[in-house]
C-alpha positions in Angstrom: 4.6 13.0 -20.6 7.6 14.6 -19.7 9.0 12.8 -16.9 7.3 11.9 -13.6 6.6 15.7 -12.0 3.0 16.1 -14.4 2.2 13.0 -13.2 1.8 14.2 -9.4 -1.0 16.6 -10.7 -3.7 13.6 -10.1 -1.8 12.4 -7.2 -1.9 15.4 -5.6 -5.6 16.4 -6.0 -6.2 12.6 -4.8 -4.0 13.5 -1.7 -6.7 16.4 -1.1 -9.5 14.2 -1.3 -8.4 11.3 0.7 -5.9 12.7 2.8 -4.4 10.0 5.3 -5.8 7.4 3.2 -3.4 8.5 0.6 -0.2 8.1 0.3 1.4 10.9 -1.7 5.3 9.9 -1.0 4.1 6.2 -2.2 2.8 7.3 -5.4 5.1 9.8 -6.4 7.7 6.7 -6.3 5.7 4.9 -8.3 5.9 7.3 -10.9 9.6 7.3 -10.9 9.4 3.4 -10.8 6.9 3.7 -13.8 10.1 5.9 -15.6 12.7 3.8 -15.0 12.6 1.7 -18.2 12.3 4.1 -20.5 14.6 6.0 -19.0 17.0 3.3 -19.7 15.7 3.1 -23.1 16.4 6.8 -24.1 19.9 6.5 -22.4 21.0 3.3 -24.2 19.0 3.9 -27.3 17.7 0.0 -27.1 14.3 -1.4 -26.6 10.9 -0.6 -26.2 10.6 3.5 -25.1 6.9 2.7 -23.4 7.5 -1.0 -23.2 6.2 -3.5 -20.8 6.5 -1.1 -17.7 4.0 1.0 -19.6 1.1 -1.9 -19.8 -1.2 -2.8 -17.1 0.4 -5.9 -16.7 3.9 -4.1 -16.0 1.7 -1.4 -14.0 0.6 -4.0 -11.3 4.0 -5.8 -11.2 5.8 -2.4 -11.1 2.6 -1.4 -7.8 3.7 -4.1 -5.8 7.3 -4.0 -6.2 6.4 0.1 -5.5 4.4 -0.9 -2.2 6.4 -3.1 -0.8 9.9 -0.7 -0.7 7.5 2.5 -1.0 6.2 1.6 2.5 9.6 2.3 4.3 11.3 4.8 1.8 8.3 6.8 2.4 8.3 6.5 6.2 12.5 7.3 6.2 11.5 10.7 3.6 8.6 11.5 6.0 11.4 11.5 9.2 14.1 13.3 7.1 11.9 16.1 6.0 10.3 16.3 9.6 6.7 15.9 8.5 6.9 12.5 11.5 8.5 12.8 14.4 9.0 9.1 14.6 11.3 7.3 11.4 9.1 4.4 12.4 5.7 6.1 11.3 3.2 3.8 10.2 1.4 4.0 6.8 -0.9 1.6 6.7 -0.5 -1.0 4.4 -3.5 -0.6 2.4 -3.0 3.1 2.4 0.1 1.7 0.2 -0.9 -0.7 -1.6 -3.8 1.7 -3.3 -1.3 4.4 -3.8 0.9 2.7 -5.6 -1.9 0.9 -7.8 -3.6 4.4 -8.7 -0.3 5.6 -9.4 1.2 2.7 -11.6 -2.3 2.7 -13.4 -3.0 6.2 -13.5 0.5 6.8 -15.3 -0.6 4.3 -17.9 -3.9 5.6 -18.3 -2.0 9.1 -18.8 0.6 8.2 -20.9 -2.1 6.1 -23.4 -3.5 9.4 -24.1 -0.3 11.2 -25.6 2.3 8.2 -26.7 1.6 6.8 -30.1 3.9 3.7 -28.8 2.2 2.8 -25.3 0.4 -1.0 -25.6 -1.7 -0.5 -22.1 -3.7 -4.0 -22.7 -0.8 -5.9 -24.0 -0.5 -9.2 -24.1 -4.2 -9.1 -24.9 -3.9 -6.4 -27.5 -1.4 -4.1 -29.0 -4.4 -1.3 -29.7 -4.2 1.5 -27.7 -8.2 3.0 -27.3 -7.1 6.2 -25.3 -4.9 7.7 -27.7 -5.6 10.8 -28.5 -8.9 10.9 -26.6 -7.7 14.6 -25.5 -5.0 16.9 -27.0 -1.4 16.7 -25.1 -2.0 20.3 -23.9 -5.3 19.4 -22.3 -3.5 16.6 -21.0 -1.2 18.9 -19.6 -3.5 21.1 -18.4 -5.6 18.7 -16.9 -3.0 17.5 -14.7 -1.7 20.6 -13.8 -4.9 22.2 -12.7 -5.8 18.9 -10.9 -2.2 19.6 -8.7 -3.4 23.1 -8.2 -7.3 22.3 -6.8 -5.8 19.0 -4.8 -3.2 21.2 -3.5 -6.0 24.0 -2.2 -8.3 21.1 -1.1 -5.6 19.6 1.0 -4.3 23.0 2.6 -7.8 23.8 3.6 -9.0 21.0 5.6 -5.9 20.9 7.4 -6.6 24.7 7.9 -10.2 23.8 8.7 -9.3 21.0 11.2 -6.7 22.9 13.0 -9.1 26.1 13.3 -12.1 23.6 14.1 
């Protein structure tokens, strides 16, 4: 995938469904955690481009280091951009914890399907099963539409509830 914004396409139709029992600020960081390694890779030109940090193994390290500084980054973002009135807002610890996993294991799910190079069950095996399951522009498309129903979803219970 290109980058982290396609990945928010799932994450933001998950948002819809679940709402407050969702973190969306959590996982989006997650998916820039998720980047961070190969990002390194394609700027130094060493290593593995989807390497450990794209395997569930890595996934899980890479949700709890996520969930544990996602908690408060999220909380200080929230404040800044004035969505909480309070830089002390609470998101519930759970709340972060299954963000960050559905985002660190969603991107590997995600990326399986379109990078020839991504090992998601390594050490256990170097096969990747969900390559190529879809084409890249379903891919695409999938996550994009997803963004876009999540998105209407979310808008119109809060519309809903406020009109209730």
């Amino acid at each position: 995938m290109p980058f982290t914004p396609i990945h928010m396409g799932p994450g933001i139709f998950l948002k819809g469904i679940l709402q407050g029992s969702f973190s969306l600020m959590v996982f989006g960081w997650t998916q820039i955690v998720m980047d961070i390694q190969p990002l390194f890779v394609l700027i130094s030109g060493e290593g593995h481009l989807h390497g450990f940090s794209h395997t569930y193994v890595g996934a899980t390290v890479l949700a709890i280091f996520s969930a544990l500084t996602g908690k408060y980054l999220s909380q200080f973002g929230l404040w800044v951009l004035q969505i909480e009135k309070s830089i002390y807002s609470n998101i519930r610890w759970w709340v972060v914890f299954l963000s960050a996993f559905i985002g660190s294991f969603s991107h590997v799910l995600l990326d399986s399907v379109m990078h020839s190079d991504v090992q998601p069950f390594y050490p256990v095996t170097l096969s990747n099963p969900f390559l190529s399951v879809i084409s890249v522009s379903a891919l695409h498309k999938l996550c994009l539409y997803s963004g876009l129903v999540g998105a209407a979803i979310y808008y119109f219970i809060q519309w809903r509830g406020k009109n209730a």
